[in-house]
mmJSON file of the N, C-alpha and C atoms, coordinates in Angstrom:
{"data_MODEL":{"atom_site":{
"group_PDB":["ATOM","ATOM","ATOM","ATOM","ATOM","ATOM","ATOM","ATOM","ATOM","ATOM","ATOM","ATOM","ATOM","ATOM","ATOM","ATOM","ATOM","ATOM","ATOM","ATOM","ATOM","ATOM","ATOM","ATOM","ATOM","ATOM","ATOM","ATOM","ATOM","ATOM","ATOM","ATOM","ATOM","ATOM","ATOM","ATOM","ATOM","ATOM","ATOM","ATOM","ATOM","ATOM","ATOM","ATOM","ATOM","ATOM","ATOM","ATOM","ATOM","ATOM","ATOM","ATOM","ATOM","ATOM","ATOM","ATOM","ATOM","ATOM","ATOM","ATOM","ATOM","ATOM","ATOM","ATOM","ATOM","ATOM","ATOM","ATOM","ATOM","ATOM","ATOM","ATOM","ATOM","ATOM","ATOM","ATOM","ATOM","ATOM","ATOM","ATOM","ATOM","ATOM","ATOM","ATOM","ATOM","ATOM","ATOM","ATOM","ATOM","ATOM","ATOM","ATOM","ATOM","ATOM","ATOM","ATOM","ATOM","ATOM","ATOM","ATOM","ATOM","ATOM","ATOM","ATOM","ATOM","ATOM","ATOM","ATOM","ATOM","ATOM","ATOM","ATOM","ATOM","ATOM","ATOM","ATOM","ATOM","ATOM","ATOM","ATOM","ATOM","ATOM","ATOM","ATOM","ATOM","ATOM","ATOM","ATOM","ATOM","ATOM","ATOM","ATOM","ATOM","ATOM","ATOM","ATOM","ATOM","ATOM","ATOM","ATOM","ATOM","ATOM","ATOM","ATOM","ATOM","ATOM","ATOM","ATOM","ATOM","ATOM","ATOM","ATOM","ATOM","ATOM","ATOM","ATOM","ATOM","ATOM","ATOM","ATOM","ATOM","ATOM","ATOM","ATOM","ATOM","ATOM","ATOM","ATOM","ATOM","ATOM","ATOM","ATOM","ATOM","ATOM","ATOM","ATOM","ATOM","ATOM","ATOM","ATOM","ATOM","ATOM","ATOM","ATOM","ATOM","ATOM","ATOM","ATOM","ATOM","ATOM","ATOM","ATOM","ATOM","ATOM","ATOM","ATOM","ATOM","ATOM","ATOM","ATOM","ATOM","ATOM","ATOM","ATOM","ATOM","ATOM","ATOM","ATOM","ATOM","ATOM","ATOM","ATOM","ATOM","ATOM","ATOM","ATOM","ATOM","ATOM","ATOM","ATOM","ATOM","ATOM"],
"id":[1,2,3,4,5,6,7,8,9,10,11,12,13,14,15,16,17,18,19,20,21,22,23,24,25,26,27,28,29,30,31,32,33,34,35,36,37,38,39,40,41,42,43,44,45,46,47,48,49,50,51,52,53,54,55,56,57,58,59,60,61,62,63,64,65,66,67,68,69,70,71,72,73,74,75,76,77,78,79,80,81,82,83,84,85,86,87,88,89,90,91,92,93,94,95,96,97,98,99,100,101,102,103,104,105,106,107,108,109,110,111,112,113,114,115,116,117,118,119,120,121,122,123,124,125,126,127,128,129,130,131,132,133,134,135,136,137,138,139,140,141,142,143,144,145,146,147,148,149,150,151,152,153,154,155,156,157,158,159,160,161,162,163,164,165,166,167,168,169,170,171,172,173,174,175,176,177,178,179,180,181,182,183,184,185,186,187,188,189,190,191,192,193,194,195,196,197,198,199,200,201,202,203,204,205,206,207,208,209,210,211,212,213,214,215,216,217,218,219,220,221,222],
"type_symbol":["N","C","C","N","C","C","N","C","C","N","C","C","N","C","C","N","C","C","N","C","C","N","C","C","N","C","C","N","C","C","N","C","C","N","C","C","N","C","C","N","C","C","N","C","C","N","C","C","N","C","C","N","C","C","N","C","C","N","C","C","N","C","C","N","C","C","N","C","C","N","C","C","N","C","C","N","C","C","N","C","C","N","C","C","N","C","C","N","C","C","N","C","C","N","C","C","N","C","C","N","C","C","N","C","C","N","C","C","N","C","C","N","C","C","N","C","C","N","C","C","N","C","C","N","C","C","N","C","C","N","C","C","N","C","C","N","C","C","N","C","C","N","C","C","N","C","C","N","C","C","N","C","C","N","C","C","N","C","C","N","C","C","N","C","C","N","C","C","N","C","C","N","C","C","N","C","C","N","C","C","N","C","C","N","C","C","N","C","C","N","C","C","N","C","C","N","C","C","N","C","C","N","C","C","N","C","C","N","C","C","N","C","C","N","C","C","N","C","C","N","C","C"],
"label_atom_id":["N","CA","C","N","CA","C","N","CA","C","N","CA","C","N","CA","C","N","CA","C","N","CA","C","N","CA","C","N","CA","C","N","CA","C","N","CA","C","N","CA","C","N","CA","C","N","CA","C","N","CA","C","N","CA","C","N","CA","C","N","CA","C","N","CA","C","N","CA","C","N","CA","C","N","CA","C","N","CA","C","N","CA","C","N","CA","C","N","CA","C","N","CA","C","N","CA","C","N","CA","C","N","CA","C","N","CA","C","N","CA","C","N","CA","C","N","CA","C","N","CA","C","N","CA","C","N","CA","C","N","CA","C","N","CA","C","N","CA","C","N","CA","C","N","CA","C","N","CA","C","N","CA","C","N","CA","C","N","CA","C","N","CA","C","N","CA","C","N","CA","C","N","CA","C","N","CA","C","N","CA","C","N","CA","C","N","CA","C","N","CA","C","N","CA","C","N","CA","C","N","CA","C","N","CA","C","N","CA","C","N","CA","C","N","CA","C","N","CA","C","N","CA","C","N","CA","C","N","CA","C","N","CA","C","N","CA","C","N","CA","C","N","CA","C","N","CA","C","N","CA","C","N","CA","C","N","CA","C"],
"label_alt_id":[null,null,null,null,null,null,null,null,null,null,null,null,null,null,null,null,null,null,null,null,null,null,null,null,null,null,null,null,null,null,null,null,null,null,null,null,null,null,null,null,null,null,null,null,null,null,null,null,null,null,null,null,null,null,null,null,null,null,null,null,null,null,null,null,null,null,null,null,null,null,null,null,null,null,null,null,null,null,null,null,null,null,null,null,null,null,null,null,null,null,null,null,null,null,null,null,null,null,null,null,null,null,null,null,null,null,null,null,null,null,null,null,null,null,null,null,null,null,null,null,null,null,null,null,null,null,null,null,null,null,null,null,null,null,null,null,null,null,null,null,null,null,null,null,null,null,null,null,null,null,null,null,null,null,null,null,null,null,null,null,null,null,null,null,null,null,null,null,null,null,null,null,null,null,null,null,null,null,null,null,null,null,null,null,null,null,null,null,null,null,null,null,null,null,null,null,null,null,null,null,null,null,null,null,null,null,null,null,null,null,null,null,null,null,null,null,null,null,null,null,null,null],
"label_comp_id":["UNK","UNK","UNK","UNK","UNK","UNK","UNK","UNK","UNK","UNK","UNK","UNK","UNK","UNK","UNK","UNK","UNK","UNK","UNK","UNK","UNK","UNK","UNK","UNK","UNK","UNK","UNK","UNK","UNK","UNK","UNK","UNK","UNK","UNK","UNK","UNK","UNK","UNK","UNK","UNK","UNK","UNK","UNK","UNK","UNK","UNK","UNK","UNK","UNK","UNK","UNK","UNK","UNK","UNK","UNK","UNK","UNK","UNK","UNK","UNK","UNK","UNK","UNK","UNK","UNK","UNK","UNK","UNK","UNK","UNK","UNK","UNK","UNK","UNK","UNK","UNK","UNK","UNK","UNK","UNK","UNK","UNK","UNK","UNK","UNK","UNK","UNK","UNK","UNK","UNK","UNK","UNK","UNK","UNK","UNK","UNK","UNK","UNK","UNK","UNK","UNK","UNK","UNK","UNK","UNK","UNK","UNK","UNK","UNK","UNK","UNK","UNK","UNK","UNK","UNK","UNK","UNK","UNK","UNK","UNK","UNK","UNK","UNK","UNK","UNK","UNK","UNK","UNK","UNK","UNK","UNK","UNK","UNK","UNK","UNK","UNK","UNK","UNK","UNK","UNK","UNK","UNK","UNK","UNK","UNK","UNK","UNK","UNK","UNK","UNK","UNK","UNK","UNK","UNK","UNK","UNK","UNK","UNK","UNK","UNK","UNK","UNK","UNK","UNK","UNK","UNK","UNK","UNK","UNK","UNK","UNK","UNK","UNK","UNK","UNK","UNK","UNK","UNK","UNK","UNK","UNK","UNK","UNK","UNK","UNK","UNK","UNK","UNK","UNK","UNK","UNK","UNK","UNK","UNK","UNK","UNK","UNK","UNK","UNK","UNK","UNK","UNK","UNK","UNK","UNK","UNK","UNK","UNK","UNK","UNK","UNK","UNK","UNK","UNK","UNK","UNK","UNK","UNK","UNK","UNK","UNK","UNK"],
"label_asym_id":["A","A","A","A","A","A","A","A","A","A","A","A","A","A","A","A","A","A","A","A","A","A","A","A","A","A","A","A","A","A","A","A","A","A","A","A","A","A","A","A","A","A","A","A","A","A","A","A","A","A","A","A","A","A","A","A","A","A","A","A","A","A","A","A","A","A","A","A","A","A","A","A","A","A","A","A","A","A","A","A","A","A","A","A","A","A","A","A","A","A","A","A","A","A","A","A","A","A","A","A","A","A","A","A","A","A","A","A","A","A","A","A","A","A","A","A","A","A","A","A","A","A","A","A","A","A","A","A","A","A","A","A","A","A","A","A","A","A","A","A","A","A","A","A","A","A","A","A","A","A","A","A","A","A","A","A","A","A","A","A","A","A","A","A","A","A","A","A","A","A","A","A","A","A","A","A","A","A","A","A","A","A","A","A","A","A","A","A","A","A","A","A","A","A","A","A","A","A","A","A","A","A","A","A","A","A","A","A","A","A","A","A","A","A","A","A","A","A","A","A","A","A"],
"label_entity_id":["1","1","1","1","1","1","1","1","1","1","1","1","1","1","1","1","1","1","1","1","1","1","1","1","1","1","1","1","1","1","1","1","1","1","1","1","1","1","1","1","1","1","1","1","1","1","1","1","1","1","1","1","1","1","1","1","1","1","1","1","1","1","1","1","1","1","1","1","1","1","1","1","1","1","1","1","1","1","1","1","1","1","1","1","1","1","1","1","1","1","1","1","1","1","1","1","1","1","1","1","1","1","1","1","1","1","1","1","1","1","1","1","1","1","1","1","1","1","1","1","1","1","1","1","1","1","1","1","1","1","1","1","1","1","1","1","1","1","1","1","1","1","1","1","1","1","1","1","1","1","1","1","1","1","1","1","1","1","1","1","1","1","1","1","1","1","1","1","1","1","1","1","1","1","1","1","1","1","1","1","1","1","1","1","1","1","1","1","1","1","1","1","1","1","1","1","1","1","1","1","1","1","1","1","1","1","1","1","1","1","1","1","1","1","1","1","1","1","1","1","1","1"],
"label_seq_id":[1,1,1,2,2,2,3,3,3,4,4,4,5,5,5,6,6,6,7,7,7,8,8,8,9,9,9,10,10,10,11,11,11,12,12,12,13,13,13,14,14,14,15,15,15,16,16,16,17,17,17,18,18,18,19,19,19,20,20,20,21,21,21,22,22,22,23,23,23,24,24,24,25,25,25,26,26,26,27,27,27,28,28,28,29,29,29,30,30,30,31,31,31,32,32,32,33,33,33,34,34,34,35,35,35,36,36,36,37,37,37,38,38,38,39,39,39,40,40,40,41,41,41,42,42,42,43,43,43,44,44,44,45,45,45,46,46,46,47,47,47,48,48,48,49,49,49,50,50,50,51,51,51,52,52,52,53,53,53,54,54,54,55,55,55,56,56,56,57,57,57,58,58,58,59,59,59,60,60,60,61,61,61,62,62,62,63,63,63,64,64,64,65,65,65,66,66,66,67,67,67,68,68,68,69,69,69,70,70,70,71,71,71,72,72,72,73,73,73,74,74,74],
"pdbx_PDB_ins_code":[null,null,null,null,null,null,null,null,null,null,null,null,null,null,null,null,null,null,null,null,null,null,null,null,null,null,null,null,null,null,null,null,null,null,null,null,null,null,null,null,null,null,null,null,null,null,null,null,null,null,null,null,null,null,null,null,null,null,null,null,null,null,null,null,null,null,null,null,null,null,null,null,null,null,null,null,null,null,null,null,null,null,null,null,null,null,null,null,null,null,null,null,null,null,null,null,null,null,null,null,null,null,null,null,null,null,null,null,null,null,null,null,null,null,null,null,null,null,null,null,null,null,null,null,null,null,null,null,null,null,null,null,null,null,null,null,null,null,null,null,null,null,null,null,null,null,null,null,null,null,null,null,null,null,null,null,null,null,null,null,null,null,null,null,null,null,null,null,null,null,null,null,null,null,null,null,null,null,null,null,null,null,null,null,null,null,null,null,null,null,null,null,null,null,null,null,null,null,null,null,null,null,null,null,null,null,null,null,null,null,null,null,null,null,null,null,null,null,null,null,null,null],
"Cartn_x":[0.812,0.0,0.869,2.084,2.719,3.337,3.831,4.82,3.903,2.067,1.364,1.238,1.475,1.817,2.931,4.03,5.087,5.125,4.297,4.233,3.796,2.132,2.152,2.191,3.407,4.173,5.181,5.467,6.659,5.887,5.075,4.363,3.842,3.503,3.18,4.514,5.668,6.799,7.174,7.136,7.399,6.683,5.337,4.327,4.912,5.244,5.751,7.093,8.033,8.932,8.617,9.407,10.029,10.769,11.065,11.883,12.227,13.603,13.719,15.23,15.173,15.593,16.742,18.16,19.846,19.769,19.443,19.706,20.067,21.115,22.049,21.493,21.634,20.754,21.946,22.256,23.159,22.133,23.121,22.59,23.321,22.217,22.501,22.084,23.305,23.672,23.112,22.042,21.527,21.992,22.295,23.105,24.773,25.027,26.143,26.599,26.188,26.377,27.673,28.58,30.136,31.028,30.57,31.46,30.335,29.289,28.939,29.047,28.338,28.103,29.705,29.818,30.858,30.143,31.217,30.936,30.531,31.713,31.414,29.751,29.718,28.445,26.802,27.211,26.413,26.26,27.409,27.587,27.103,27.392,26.361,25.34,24.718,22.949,22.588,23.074,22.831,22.567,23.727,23.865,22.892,22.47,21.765,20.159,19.831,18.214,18.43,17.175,16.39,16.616,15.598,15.995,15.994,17.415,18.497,17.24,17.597,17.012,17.084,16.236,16.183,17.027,17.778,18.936,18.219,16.749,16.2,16.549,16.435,16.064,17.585,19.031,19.851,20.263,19.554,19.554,19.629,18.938,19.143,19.745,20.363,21.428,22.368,23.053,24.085,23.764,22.963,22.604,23.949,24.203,25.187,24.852,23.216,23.535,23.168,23.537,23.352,25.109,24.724,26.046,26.732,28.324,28.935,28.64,28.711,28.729,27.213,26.032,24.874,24.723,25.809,25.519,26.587,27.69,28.376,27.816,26.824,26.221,24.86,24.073,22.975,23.731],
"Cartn_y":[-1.187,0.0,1.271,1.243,2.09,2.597,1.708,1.901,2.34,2.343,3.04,4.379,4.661,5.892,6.58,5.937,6.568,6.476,5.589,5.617,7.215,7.631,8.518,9.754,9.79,10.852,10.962,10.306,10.069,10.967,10.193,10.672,12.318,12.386,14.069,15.211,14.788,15.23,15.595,14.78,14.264,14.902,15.198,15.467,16.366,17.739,18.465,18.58,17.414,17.251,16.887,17.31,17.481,16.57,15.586,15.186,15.459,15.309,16.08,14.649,14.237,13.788,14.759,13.946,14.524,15.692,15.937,16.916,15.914,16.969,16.144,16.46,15.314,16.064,15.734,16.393,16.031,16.534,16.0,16.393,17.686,18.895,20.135,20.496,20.739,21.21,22.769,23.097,24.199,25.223,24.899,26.125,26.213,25.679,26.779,26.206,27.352,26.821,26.808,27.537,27.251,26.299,25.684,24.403,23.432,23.383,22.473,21.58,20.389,20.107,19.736,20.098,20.085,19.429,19.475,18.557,19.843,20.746,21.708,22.477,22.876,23.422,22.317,21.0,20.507,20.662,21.012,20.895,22.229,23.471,24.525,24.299,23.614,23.625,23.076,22.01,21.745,22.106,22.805,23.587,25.002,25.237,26.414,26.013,25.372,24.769,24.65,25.128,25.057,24.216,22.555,21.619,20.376,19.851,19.339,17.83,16.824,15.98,14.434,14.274,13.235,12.104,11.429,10.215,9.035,8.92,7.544,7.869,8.952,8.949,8.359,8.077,7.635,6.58,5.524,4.282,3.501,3.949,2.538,2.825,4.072,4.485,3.85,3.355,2.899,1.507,0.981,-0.596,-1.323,-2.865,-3.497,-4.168,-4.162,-4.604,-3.914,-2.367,-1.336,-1.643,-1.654,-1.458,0.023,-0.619,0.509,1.7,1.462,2.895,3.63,2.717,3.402,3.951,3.819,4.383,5.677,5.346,6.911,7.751,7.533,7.898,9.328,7.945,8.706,9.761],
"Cartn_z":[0.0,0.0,0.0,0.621,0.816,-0.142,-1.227,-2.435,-3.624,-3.515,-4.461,-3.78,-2.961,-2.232,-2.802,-2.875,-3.159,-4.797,-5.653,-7.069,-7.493,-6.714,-6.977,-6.48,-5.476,-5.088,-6.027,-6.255,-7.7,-8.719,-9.523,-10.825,-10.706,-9.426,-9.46,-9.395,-8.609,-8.755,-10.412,-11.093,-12.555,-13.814,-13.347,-14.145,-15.081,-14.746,-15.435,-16.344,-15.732,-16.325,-17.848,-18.754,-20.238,-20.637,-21.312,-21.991,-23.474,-23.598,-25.098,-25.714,-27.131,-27.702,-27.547,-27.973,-28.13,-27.383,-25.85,-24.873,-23.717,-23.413,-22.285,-20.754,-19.719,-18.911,-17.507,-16.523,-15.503,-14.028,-13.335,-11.708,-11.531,-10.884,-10.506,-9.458,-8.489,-7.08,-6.891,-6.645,-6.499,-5.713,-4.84,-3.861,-4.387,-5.228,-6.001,-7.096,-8.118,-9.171,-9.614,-9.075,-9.667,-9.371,-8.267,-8.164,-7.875,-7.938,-7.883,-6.443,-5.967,-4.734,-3.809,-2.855,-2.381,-0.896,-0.072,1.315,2.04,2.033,2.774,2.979,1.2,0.799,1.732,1.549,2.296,4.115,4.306,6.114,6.065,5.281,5.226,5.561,4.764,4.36,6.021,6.181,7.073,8.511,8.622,10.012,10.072,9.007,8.65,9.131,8.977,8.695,10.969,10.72,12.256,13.26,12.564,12.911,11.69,12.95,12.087,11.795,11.012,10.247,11.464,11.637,12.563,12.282,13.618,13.451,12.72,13.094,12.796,10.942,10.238,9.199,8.197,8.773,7.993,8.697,9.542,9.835,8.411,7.782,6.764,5.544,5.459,5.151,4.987,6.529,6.557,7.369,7.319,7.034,6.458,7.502,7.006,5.606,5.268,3.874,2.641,2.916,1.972,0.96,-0.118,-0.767,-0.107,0.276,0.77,-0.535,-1.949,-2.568,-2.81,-2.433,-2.404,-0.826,0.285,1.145,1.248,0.494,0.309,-0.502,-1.562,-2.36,-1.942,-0.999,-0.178,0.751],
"occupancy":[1.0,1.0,1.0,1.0,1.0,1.0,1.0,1.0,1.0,1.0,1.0,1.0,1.0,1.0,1.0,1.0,1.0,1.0,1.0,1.0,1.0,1.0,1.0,1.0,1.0,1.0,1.0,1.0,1.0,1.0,1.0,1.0,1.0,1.0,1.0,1.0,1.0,1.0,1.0,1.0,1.0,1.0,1.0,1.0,1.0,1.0,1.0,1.0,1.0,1.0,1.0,1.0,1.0,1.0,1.0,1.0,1.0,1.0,1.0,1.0,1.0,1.0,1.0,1.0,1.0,1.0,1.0,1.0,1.0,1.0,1.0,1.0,1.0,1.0,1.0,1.0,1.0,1.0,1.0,1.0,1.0,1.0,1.0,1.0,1.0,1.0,1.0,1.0,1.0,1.0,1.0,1.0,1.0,1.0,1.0,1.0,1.0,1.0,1.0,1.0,1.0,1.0,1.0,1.0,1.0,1.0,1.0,1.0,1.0,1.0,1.0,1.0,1.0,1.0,1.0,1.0,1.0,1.0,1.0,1.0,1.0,1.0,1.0,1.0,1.0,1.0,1.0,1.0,1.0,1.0,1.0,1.0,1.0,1.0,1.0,1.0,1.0,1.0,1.0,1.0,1.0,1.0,1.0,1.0,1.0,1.0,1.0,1.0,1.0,1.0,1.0,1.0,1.0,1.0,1.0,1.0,1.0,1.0,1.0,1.0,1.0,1.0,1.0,1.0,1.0,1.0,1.0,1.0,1.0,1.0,1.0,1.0,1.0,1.0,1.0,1.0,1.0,1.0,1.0,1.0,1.0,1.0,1.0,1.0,1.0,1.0,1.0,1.0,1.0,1.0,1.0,1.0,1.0,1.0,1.0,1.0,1.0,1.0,1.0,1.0,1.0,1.0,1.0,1.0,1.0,1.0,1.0,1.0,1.0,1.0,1.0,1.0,1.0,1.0,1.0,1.0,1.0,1.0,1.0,1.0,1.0,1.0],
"B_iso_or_equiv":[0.0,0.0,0.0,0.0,0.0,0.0,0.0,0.0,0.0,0.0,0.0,0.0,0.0,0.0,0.0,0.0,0.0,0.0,0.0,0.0,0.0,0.0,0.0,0.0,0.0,0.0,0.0,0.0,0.0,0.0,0.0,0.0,0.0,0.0,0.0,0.0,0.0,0.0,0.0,0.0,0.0,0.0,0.0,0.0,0.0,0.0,0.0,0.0,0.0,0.0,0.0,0.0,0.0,0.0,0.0,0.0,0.0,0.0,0.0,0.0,0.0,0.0,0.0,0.0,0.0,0.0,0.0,0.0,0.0,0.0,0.0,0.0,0.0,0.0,0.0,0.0,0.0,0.0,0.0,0.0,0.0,0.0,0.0,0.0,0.0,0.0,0.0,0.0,0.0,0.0,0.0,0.0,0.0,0.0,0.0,0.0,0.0,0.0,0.0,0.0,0.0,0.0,0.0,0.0,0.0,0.0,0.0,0.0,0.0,0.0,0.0,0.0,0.0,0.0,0.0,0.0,0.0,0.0,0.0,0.0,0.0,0.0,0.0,0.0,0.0,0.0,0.0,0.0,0.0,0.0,0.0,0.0,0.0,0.0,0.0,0.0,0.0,0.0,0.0,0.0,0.0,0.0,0.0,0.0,0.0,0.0,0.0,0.0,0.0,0.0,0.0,0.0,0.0,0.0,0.0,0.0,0.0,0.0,0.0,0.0,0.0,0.0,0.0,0.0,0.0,0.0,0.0,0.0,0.0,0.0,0.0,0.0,0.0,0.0,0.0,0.0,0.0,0.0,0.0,0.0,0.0,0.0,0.0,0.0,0.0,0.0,0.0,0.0,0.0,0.0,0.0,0.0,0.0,0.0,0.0,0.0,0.0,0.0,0.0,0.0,0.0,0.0,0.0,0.0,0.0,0.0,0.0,0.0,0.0,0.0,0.0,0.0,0.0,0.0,0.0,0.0,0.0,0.0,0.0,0.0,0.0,0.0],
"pdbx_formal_charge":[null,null,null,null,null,null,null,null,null,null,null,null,null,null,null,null,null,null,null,null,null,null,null,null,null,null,null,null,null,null,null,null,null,null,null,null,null,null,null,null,null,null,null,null,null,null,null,null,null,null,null,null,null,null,null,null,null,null,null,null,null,null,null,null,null,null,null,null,null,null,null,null,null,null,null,null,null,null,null,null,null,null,null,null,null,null,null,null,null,null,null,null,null,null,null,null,null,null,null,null,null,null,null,null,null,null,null,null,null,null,null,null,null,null,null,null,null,null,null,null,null,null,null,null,null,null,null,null,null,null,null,null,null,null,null,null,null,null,null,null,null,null,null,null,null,null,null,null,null,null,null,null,null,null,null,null,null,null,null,null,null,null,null,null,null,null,null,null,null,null,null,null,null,null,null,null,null,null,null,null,null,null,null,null,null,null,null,null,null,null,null,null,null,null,null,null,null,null,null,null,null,null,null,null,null,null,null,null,null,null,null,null,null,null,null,null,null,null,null,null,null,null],
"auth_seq_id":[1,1,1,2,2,2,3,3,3,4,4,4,5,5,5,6,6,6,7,7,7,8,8,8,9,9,9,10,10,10,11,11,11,12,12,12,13,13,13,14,14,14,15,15,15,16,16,16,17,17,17,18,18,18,19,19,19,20,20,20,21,21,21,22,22,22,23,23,23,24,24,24,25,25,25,26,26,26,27,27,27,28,28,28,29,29,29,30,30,30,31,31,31,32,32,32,33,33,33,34,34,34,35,35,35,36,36,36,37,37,37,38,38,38,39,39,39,40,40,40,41,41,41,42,42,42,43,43,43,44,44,44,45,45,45,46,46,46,47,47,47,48,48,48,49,49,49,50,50,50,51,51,51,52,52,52,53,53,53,54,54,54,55,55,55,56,56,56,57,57,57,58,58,58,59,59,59,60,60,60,61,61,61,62,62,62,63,63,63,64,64,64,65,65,65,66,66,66,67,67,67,68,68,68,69,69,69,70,70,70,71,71,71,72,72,72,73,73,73,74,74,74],
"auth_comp_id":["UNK","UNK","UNK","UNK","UNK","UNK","UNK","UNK","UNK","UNK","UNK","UNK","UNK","UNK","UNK","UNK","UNK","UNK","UNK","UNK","UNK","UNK","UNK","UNK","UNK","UNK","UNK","UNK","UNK","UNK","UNK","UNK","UNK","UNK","UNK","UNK","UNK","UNK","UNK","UNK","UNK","UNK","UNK","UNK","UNK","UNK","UNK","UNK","UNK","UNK","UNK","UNK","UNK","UNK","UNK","UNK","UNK","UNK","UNK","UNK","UNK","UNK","UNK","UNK","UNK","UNK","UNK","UNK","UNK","UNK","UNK","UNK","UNK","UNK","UNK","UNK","UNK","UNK","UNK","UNK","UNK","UNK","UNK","UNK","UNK","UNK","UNK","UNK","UNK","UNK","UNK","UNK","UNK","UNK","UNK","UNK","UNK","UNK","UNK","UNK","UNK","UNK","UNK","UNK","UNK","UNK","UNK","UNK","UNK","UNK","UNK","UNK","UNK","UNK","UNK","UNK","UNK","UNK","UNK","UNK","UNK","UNK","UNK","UNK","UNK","UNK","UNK","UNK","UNK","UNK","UNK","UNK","UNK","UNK","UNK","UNK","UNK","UNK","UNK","UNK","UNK","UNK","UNK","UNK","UNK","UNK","UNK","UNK","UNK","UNK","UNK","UNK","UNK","UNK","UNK","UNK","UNK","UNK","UNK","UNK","UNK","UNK","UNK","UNK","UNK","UNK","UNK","UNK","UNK","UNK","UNK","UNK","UNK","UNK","UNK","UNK","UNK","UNK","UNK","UNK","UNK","UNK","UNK","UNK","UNK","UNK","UNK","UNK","UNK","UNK","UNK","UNK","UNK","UNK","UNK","UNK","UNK","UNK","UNK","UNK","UNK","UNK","UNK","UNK","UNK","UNK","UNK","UNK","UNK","UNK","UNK","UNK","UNK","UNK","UNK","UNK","UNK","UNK","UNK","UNK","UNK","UNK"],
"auth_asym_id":["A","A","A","A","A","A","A","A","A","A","A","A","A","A","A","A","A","A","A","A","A","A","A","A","A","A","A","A","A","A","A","A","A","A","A","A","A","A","A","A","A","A","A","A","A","A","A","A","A","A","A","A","A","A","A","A","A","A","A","A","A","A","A","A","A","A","A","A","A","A","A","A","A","A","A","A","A","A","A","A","A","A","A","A","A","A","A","A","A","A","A","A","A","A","A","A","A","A","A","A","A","A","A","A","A","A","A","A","A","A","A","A","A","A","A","A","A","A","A","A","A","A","A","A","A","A","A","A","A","A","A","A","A","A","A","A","A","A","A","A","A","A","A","A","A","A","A","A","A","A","A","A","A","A","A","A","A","A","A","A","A","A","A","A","A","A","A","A","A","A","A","A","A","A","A","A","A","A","A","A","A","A","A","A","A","A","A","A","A","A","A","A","A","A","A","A","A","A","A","A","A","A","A","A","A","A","A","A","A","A","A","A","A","A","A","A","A","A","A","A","A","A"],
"auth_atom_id":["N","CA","C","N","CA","C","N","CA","C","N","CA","C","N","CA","C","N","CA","C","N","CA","C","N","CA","C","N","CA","C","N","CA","C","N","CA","C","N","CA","C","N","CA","C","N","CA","C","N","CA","C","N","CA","C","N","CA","C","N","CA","C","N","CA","C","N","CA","C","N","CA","C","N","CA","C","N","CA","C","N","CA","C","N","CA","C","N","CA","C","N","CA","C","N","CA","C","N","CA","C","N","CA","C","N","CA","C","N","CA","C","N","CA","C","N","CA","C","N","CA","C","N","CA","C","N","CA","C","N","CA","C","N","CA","C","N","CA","C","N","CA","C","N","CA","C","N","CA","C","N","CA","C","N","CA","C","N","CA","C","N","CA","C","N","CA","C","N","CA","C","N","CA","C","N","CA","C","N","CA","C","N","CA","C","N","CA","C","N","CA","C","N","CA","C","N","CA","C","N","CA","C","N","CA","C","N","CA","C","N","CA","C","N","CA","C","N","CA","C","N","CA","C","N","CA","C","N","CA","C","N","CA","C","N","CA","C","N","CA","C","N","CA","C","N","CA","C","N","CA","C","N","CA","C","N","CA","C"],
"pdbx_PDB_model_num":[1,1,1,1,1,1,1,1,1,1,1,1,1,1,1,1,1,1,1,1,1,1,1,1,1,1,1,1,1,1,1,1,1,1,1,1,1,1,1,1,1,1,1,1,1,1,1,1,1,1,1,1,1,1,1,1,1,1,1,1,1,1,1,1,1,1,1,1,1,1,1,1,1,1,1,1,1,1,1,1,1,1,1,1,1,1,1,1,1,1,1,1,1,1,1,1,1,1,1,1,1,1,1,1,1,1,1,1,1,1,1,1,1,1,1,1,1,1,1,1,1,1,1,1,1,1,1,1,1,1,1,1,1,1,1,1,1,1,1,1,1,1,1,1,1,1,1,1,1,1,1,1,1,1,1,1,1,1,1,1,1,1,1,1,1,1,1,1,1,1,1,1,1,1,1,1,1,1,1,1,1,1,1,1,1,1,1,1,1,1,1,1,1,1,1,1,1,1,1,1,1,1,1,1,1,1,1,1,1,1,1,1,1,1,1,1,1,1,1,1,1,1]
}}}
């Protein structure tokens, strides 16, 4: 039940998105566009925001059977 939940939390995210034939498309680090995502720029964001993001929420994150590079990744 939960994952048609998240189907269409997905699909509405999406809706508006565009796709276009021979256009290149990359991941873009919004809070700075000249270098692009950095560690620092993240420990920014972070320390900035009110309150900070609850511990339970990167438990499975770093799960012993998360691939180590999808958990350096996340």
């Amino acid at each position: 039940m939960w994952e048609e939940e998240c189907v269409r939390e997905c699909s509405a995210l999406l809706h508006d998105i565009v796709l276009h034939d021979h256009t290149s498309d990359r991941w873009k680090w919004l809070l700075d566009h000249v270098y692009s995502y950095t560690m620092k720029g993240a420990y920014h964001l972070l320390a900035s925001v009110d309150e900070p993001p609850a511990m339970g929420l990167f438990d499975n994150v770093w799960h012993k059977h998360v691939l180590l590079k999808v958990s350096l990744f996340a």
